[in-house]
C-alpha positions, 0 to 999 in steps of 0.5 A, a space after each residue: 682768559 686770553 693772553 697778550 704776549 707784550 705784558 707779563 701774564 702776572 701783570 695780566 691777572 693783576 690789571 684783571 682782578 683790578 677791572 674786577 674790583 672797579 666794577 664791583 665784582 669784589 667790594 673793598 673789605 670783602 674776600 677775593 677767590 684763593 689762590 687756586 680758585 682764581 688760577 682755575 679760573 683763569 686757566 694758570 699755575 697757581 705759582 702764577 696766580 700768587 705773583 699776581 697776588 703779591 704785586 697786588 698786595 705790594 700795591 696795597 690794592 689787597 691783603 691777607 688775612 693769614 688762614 682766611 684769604 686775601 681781602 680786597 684792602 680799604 681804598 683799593 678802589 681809589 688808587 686803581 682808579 687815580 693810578 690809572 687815570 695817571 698812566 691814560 692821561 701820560 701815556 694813552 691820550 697823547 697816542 690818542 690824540 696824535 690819531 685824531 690829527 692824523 686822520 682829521 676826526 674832529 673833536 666834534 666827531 669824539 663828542 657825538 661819539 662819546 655822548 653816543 657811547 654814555 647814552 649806550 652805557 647807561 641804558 644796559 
């Protein structure tokens, strides 16, 4: 896994392991890799890895069955997707927005782009 130097790479992992939920790879009520098997798989200490694993579990986005692993928690899913939503719609859509002004692309421009891309999307 390759790392930013802006975010903590706990914080890396996490939003990893939440990309990995949304798209299926671990369904809700269904075990995730431990501890060791996911810092082997993305390269990092173990010790690493269970921060990641906390902050999830405090999210409520996972839980532990204690001497069986961690499980993805009912609803996970839901909160990823509204929290999320939440922080590109604050944060991220204000920046993209200024960007369209700045360099005059036209909303039109995003449709066909946009149509483009969910025609793409669909057809893999």
């Amino acid at each position: 896994m390759n790392f930013k130097d802006n975010q903590a790479i706990y914080l890396q992992i996490a939003d990893r392991i939440c990309d990995e939920i949304l798209l299926g790879k671990y369904p809700e009520e269904e075990r995730i890799p431990s501890v060791r098997e996911y810092a082997s798989l993305v390269e990092v200490n173990a010790n690493t890895v269970m921060r990641s694993y906390d902050h999830l579990q405090s999210q409520e986005i996972i839980y532990n069955k204690r001497g069986i692993g961690y499980f993805v928690s009912s609803g996970a899913t839901d909160k990823i997707r509204s929290a999320r939503r939440s922080i590109f719609l604050k944060d991220e859509l204000v920046y993209f927005f200024r960007q369209l002004h700045t360099l005059g692309i036209s909303m039109e421009e995003i449709e066909e782009m946009y149509r483009s891309y969910n025609h793409t999307d669909k057809s893999k």
